[in-house]
DRENDO-1510 file (C-alpha; in Angstrom, 1 decimal, always signed):
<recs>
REC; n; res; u; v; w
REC; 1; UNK; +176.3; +216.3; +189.0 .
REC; 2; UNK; +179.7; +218.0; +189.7 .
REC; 3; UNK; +180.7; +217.7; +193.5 .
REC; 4; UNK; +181.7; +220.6; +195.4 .
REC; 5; UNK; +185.1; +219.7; +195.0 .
REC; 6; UNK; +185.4; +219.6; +191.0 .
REC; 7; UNK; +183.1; +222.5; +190.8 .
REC; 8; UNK; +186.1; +224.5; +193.6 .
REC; 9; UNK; +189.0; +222.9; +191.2 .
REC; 10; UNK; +187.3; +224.0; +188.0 .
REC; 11; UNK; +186.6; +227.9; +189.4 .
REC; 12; UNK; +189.9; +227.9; +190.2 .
REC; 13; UNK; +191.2; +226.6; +187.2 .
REC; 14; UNK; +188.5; +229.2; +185.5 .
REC; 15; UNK; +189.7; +232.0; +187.1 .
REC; 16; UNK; +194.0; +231.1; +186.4 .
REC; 17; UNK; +192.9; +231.4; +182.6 .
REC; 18; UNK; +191.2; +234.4; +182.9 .
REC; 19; UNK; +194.8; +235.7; +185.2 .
REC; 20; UNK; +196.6; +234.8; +182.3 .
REC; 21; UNK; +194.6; +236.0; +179.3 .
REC; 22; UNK; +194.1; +240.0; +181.6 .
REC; 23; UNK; +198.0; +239.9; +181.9 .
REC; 24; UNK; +198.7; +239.0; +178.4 .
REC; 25; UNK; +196.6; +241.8; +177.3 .
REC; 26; UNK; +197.8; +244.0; +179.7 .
REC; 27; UNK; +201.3; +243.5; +178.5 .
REC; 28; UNK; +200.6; +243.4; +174.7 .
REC; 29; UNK; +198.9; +246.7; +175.2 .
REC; 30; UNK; +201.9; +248.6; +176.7 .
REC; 31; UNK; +204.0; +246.6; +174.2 .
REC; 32; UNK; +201.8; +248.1; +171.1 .
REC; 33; UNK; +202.1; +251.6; +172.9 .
REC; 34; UNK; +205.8; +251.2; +172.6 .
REC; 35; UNK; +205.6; +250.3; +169.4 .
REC; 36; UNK; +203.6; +253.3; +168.3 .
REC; 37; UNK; +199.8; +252.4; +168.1 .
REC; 38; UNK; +197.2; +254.4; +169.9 .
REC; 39; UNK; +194.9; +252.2; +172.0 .
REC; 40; UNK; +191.4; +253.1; +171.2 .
REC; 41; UNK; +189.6; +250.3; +173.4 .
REC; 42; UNK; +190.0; +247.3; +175.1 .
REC; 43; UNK; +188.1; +244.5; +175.0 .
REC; 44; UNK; +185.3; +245.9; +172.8 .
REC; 45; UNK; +182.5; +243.4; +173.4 .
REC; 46; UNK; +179.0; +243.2; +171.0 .
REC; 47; UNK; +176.2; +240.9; +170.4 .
REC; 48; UNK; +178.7; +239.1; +168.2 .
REC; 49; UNK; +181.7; +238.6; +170.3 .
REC; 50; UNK; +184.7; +240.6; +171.6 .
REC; 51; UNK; +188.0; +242.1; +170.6 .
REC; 52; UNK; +190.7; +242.4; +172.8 .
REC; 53; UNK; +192.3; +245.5; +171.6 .
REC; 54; UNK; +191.4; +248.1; +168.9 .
REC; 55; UNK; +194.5; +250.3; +168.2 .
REC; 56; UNK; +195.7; +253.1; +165.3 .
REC; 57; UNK; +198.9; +252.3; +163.9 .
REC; 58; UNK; +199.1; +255.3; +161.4 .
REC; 59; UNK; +196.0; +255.8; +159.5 .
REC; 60; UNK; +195.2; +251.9; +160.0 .
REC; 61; UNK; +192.2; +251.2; +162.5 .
REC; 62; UNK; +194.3; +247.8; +164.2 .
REC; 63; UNK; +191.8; +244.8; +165.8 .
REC; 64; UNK; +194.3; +242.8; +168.1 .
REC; 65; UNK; +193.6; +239.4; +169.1 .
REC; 66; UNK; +196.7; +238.7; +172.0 .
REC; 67; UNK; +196.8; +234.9; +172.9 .
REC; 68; UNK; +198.8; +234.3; +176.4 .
REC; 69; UNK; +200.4; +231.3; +177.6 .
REC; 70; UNK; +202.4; +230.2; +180.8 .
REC; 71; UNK; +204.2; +227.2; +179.2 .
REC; 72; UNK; +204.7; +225.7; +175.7 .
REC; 73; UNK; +203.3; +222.6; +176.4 .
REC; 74; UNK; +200.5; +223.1; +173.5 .
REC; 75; UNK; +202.8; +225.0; +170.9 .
REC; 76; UNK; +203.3; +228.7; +170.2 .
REC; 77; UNK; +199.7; +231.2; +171.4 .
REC; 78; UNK; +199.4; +232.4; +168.0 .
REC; 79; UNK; +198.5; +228.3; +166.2 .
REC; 80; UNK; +195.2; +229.2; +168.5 .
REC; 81; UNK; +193.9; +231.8; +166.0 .
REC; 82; UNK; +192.5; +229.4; +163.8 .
REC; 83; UNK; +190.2; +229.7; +160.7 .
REC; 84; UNK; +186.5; +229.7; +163.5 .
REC; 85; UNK; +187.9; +232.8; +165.7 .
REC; 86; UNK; +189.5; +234.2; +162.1 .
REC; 87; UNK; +185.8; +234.2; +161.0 .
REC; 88; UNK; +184.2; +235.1; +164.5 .
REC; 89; UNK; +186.6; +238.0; +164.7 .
REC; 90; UNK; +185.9; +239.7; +161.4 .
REC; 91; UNK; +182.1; +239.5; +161.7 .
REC; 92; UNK; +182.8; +241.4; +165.3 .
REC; 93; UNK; +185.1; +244.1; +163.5 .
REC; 94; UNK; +182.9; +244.8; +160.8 .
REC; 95; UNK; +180.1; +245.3; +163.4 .
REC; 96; UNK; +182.1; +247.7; +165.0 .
REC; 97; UNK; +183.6; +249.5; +161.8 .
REC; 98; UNK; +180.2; +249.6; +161.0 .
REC; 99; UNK; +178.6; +251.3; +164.9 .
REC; 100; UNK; +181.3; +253.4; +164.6 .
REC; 101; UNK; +180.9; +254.3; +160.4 .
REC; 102; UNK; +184.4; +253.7; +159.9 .
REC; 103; UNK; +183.4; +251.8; +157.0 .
REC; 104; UNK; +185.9; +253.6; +154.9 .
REC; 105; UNK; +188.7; +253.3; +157.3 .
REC; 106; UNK; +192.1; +251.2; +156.3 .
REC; 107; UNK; +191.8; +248.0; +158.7 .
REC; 108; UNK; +193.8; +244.9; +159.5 .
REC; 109; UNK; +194.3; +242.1; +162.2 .
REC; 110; UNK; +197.3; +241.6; +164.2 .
REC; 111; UNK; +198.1; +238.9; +166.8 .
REC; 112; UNK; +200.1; +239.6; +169.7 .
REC; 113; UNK; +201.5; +236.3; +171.2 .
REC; 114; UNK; +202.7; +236.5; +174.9 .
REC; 115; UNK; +204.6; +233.5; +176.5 .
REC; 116; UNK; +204.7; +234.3; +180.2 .
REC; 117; UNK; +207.7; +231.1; +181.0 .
REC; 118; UNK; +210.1; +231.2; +184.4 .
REC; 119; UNK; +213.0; +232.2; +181.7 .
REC; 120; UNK; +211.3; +235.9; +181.0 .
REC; 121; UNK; +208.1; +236.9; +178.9 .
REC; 122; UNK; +208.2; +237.1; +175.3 .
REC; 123; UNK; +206.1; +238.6; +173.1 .
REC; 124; UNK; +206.0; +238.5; +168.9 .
REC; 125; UNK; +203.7; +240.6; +167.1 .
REC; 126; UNK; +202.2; +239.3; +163.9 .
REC; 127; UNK; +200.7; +242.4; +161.8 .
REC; 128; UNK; +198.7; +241.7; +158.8 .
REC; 129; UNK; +197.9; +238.3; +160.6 .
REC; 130; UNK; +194.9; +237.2; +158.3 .
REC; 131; UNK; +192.4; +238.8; +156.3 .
REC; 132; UNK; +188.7; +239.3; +156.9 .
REC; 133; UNK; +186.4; +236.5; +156.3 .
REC; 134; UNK; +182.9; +238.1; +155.3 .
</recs>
């Protein structure tokens, strides 16, 4: 049984994560804007999973993932995209290339990394970040 005061630490703990994971999407948003994309949704959720931004960059149809972190204690955001969320992630895109019948579309997945640190925020897009595991 958790006591009161674990479950109080946890919730707050909970709801720092989610703080830091709405900024850094936030931020790698307007970054992409800069950068020329078109933001067609954020945080497209399905049966499946979710995608934290779905962009055009030309004629490409873009599914972001964007990994935040407040200190680089456990290494660079991006290492978290591993080979499980590569695979999760591509069956959620192809559900939504497939709701939307954009089947025929050009796709890709980039990775926006965000490290929020008292010395400034920095950001590093990866395009072309891995391909789609069907």
């Amino acid at each position: 049984m958790i006591s009161q005061t674990n479950f109080r630490e946890k919730s707050i703990l909970d709801r720092g994560k989610k703080h830091t994971g709405k900024k850094g999407e936030d931020i790698a948003a307007r970054y992409l804007k800069e950068n020329g994309y078109r933001i067609i949704e954020c945080n497209y959720r399905c049966p499946l999973g979710e995608i934290d931004i779905i962009a055009k960059d030309k004629n490409t149809i873009v599914f972001v993932e964007v990994k935040c972190r407040r200190s680089e204690k456990f290494g660079a955001p991006q290492l978290s995209v591993g080979k499980n969320k590569q695979k999760k992630l591509s069956k959620v895109c192809l559900y939504y290339l497939k709701d939307k019948r954009l089947l025929d579309q050009n796709a890709r997945f980039d990775v926006v990394a965000v490290k929020i640190l008292l010395s400034g925020t920095y950001i590093k897009l990866i395009k072309n970040a891995f391909e789609f595991y069907l």
